[in-house]
C-alpha positions, -999 to +999 in steps of 0.1 A: +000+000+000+012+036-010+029+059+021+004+085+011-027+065+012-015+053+049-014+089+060-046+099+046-059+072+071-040+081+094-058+116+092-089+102+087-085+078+123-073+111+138-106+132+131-125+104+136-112+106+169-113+141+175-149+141+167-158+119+196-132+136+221-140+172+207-106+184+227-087+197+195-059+179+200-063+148+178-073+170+151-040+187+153-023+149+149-043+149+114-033+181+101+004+167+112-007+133+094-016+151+060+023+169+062+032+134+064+013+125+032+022+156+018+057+145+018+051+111+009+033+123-022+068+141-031+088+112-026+102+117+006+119+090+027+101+076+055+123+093+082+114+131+063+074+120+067+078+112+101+097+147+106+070+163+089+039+149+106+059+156+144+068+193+131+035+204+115+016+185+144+035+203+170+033+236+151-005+234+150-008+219+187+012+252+198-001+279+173-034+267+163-048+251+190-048+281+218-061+302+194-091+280+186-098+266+220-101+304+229-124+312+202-148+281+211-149+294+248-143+326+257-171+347+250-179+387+252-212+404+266-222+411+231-226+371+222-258+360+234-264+326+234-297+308+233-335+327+236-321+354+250-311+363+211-346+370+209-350+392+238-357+433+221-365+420+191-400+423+176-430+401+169-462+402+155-494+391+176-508+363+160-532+351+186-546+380+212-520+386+240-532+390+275-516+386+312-526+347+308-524+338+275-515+344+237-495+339+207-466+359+191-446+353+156-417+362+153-403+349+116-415+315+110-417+307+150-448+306+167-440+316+209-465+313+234-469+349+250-481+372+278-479+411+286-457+419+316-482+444+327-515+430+344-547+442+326-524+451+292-540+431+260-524+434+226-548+422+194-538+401+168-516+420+139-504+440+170-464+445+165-447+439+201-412+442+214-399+410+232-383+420+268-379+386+287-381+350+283-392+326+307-385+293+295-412+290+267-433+325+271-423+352+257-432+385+276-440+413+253-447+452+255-448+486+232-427+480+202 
């Protein structure tokens, strides 16, 4: 079997691997495996491909990998994560809002809704602006 075609394995194995311990490590050893087939491709000896999946794997565990790992996990107040995306955006009543019940669209998603003031109804066709979440309700107000 061809050096190359062992490497390309090789890579494959590795971010196989990665994929189930999602720690960005083993996917570095891939990248390092394809500078091993890249060599073998030119017709590098053995020794050279082994030099080049060590180097290239070490240079993307050191350079690559802090910088990605700190992308995945460090965030800054301006990246919201889940519902709370939603929160000052506007919907459209689609089903009469009231204190206890009612339906809002916002795109193609249908949220169950109430008015965070007591006694406030909004009719259907009714713009409103979203200003909390609460698991599956959606609190509305004035747009």
């Amino acid at each position: 079997m061809a050096a190359w075609l062992l490497w390309l394995i090789a890579a494959g194995l590795f971010t196989a691997g990665e994929v189930a311990s999602l720690d960005l490590v083993l996917l570095m050893f891939a990248g390092g495996a394809l500078g091993g087939m890249g060599v073998a491709l030119l017709g590098g000896a053995v020794v050279f491909q082994i030099l080049a999946f060590v180097v290239v794997s070490l240079g993307l565990l050191l350079v690559v990998r802090p910088v990605a790992k700190r992308h995945l996990t460090e965030r800054t107040p301006e990246q919201i994560d889940g519902v709370e995306v939603y929160v000052g955006r506007t919907a459209e009543v689609s089903e009469r809002v009231t204190g206890q019940s009612g339906q809002v669209r916002m795109g193609h998603d249908e949220w169950s809704a109430r008015t965070q003031i007591e006694g406030e109804t909004y009719e259907v066709g009714t713009v409103v602006r979203i200003v909390q979440i609460e698991g599956p309700i959606a609190y509305v107000s004035h747009a």
